[in-house]
VEXTINU-596130 format. One line per 5 residues: number of its first residue (from 1); for each residue x, y, z of C-alpha. Coordinates in pm, 1 decimal. Each point is the difference from the previous one (the first is absolute). Layout:
NUM> X:Y:Z | ...
END
This chain:
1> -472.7:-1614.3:2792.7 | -175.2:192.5:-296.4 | -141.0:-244.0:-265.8 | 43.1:31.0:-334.0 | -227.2:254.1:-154.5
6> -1.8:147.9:301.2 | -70.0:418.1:5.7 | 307.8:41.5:83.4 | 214.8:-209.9:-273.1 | -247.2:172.7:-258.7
11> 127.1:338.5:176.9 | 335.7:-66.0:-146.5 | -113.6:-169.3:-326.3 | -178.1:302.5:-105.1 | 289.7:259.5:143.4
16> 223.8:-229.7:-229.2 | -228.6:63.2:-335.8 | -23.2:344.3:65.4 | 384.5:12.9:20.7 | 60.4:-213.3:-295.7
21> -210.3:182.3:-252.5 | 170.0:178.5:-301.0 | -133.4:253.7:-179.0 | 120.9:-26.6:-320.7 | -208.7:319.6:-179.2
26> -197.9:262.9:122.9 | -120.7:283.0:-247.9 | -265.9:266.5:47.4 | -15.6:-41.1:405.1 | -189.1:-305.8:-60.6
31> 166.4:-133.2:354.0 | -57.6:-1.5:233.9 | -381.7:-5.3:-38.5 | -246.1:246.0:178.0 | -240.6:-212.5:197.0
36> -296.9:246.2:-77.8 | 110.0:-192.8:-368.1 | -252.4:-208.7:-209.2 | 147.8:-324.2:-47.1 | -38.5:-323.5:-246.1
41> 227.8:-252.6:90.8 | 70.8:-262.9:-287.1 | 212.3:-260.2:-125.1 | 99.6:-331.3:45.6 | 129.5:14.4:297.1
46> -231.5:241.9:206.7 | -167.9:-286.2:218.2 | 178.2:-296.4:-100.4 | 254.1:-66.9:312.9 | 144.3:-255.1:-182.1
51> 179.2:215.5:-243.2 | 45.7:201.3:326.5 | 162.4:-249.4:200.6 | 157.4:-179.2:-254.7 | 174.6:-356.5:-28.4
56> 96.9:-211.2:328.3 | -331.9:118.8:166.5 | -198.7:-268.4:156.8 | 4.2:-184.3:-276.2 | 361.7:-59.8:-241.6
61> -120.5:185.3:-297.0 | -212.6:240.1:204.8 | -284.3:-44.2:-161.5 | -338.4:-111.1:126.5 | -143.3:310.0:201.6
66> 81.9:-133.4:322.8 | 253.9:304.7:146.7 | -212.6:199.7:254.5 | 68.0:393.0:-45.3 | -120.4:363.7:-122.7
71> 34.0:42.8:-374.4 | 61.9:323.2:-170.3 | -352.5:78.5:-25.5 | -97.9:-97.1:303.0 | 281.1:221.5:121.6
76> -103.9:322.8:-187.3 | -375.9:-42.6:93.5 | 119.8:0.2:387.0 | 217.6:315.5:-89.7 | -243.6:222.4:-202.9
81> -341.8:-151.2:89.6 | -204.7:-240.5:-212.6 | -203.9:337.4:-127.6 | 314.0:82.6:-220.3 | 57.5:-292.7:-111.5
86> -150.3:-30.7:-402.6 | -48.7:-296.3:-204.7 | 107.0:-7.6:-430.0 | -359.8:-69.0:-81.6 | -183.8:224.8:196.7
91> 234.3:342.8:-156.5 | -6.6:-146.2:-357.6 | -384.8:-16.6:45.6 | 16.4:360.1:123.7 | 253.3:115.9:-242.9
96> 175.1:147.0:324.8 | 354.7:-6.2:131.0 | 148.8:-143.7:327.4 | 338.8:294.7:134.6 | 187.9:-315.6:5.0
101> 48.1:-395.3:-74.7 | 206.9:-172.2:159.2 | 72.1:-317.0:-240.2 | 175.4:-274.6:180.7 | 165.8:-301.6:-233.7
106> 262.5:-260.4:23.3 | 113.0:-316.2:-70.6 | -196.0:-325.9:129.7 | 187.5:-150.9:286.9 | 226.4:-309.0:-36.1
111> 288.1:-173.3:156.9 | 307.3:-100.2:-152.0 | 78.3:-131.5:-341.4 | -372.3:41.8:-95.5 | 25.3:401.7:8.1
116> 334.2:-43.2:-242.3 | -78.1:218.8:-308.0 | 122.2:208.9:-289.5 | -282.9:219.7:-40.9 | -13.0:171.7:273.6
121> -272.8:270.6:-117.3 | -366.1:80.3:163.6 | -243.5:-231.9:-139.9 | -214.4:132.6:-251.4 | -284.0:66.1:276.6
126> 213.2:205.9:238.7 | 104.3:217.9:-331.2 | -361.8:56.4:-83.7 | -134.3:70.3:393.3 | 259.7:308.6:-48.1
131> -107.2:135.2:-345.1 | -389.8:-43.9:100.0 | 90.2:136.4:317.8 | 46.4:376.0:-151.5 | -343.7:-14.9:-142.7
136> -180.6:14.5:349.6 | 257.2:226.3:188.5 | 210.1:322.9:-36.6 | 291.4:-165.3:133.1 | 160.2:-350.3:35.5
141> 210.9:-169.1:217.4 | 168.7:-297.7:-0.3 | 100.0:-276.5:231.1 | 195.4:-314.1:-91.7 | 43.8:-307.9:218.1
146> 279.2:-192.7:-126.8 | 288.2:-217.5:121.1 | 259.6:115.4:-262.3 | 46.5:326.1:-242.0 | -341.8:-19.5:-237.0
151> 35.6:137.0:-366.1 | -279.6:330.5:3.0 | 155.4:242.9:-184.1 | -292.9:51.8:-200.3 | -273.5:-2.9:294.2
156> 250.3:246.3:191.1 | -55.7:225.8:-276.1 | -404.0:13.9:23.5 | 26.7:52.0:368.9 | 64.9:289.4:230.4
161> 135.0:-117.8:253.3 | 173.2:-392.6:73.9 | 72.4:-222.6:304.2 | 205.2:-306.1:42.9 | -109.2:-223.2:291.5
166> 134.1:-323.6:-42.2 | -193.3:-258.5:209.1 | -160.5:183.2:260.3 | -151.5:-291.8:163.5 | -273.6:12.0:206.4
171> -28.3:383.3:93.0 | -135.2:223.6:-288.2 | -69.1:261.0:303.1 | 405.1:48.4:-49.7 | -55.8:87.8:-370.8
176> -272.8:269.7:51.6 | 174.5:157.1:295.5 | 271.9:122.1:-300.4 | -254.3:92.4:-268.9 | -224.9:240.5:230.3
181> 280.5:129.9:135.4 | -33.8:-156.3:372.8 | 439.9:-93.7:-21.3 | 248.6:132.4:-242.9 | 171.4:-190.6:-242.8
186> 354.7:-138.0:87.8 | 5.9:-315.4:-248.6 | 307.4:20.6:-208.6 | 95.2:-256.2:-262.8 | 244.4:-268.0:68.5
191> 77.0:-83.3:-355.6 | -26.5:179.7:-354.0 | -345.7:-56.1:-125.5 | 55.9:-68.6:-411.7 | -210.8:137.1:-289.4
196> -40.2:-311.9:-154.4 | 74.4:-377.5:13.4 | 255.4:29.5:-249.0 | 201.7:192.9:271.5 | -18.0:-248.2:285.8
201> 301.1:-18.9:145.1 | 27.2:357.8:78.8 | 254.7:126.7:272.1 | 129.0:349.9:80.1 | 389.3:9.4:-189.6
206> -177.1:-163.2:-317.0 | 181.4:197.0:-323.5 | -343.4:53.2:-83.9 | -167.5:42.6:330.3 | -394.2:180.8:-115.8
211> -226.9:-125.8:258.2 | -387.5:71.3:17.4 | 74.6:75.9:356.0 | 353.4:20.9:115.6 | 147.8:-215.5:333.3
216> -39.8:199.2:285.7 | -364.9:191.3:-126.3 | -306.3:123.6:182.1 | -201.2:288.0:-10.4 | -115.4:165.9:293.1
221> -306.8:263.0:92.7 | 230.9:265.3:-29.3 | 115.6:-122.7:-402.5 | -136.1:-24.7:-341.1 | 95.2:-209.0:-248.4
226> 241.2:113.9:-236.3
END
């Protein structure tokens, strides 16, 4: 009998992330991303598996650090080697430019009643990750973990290129196989994303039906946005 965590149940974790990925924008080619790339990956989220794995994950609230896995950035320094990867500080001190980041935000993890909300925007750190972001690289990327439909209009806008992956969990290897280009996307949405809170409940048939993204939406390799 295969434990869990065993290679092979991580086999299928990480085949399921790479399926479930949408790509919600892609402008100016910036996916999927050319490995011979210089990279700064950023953001909340980029090594915190918590926002990764989300709530009901070892712990109730999912909080604590205790999940065992490969975050995003540990992920994209396995695909592109370590020698790629480029930190904020050191390009602002250079007054150079990274080809891409990759800035990875999302909500904190919680369980329940506790993650009930009506503002349902990024925090105010995730916004500014994304604006600083363009300072230190020609193009930006970004990747949202998430258990519902997050209000980013605004960060969408400052980005080239966007990807919703829910709660990964534990296998950020999944994530980076989609961004460098290692498995085409397939993800489509299963509901209507809105453009703001004020439009939550939004359903395909509404008399005024204007969606961010509409049900059924996914770009892949072979698309643009509109």
């Amino acid at each position: 009998i295969r434990g869990t965590g065993s290679a092979e149940h991580r086999a299928v974790a990480r085949e399921a992330v790479r399926k479930s990925l949408v790509v919600l924008k892609n402008e100016n080619n910036a996916l999927p991303i050319n490995k011979e790339s210089t990279v700064v990956v950023t953001g909340s989220g980029a090594e915190n598996l918590d926002k990764q794995c989300g709530g009901w994950t070892v712990t109730w609230m999912g909080q604590g650090s205790r999940a065992v896995g490969t975050s995003v950035l540990a992920a994209v320094k396995k695909a592109v080697g370590e020698d790629r990867i480029a930190s904020e500080d050191s390009l602002r001190s250079a007054g150079a430019k990274a080809d891409v980041a990759l800035v990875v935000v999302g909500e904190n993890p919680y369980a329940e009643w506790h993650g009930d909300s009506e503002n349902l925007a990024l925090s105010s750190e995730d916004v500014a990750s994304i604006e600083r972001a363009r300072e230190v690289a020609d193009q930006v990327g970004g990747v949202l973990f998430s258990g519902r439909q997050m209000i980013f209009t605004a960060s969408l806008d400052k980005s080239d290129a966007w990807v919703a992956a829910w709660l990964p969990g534990s296998e950020g290897d999944g994530v980076a196989d989609v961004l460098f280009g290692e498995f085409s996307p397939v993800g489509k949405l299963s509901h209507s994303w809105p453009r703001s809170v004020e439009q939550i409940p939004i359903n395909v048939g509404d008399d005024s039906y204007d969606p961010l993204f509409p049900y059924g939406f996914g770009l892949s390799w072979s698309q643009a946005a509109d």
